[in-house]
N, C-alpha and C positions, 0 to 999 in steps of 0.2 A: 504494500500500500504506500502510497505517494502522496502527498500534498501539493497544491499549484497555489502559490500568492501571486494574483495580480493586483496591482497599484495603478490606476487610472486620473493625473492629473485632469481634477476639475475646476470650472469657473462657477463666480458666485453669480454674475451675470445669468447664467444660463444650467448651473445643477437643478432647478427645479426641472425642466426640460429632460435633463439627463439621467434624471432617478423615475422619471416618468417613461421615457424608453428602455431604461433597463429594467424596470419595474413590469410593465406592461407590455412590452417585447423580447426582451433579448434572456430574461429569465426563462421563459416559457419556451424560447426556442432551442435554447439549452439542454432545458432537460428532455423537448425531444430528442434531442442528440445523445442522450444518458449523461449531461454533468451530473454532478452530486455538489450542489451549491453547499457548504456546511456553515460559512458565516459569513454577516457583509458588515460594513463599518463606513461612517465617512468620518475623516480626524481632520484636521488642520495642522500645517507646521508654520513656519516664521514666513514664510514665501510662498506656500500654495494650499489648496484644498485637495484634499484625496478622495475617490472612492476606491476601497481595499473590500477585497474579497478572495474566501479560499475555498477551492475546488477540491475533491477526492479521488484521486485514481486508480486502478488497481495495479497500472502499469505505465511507465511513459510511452509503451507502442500505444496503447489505446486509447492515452491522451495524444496524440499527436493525431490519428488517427479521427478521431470525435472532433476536435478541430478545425481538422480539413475541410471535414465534412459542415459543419458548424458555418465558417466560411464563406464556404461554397453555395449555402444554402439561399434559392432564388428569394424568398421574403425577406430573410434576413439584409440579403444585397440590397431589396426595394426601399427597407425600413432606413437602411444608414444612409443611402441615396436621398432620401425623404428627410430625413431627421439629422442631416449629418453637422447643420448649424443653424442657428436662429439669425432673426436680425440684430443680438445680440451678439453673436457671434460663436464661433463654435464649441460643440458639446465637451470634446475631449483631449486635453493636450498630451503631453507622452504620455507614454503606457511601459510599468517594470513587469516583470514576467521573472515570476522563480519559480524552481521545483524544488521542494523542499522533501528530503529523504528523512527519514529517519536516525540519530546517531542510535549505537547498540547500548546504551544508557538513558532514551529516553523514558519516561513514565508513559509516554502514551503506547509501547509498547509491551 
């Protein structure tokens, strides 16, 4: 088992917007896809606003894999095409991507 952190720099202009497409779109199409959403968070640091969230996987093939597919997925494409920015301005700035393993001393194992 795997864990995936993603970190998604967001804007205060435009997170309502942003938790309303991932709320109402890109959750749902997810878990068609088989994510395992397990937590979501949004924090603040000195310089930006976060939306943080971590995935479950049983493998990194079949995250990579779920992904793809994820991706590729024609609503999905419609939905970011459609929502990809307000007259505010856009939904999402960089995006971190970790896979988080396991050490052989964690408690969660």
């Amino acid at each position: 088992m795997i864990h995936q952190l993603r970190v998604y720099e967001i804007f205060e202009d435009t997170k309502s917007a942003f938790h309303a497409r991932f709320r109402d779109h890109a959750a749902r199409l997810m878990a068609d896809h088989g994510f395992a959403i397990r937590a979501m968070w949004e924090t603040r640091t000195e310089v930006r606003t976060e939306f943080v969230y971590v995935l479950e996987w049983p493998d990194e093939a079949t995250m990579q894999a779920r992904w793809a597919a994820f991706m590729a997925d024609e609503e999905w494409t419609r939905i970011k095409r459609e929502t990809g920015a307000t007259a505010d301005g856009p939904l999402v700035g960089a995006i971190e991507d970790r896979v988080l393993r396991p050490v052989d001393y964690s408690p969660a194992l």
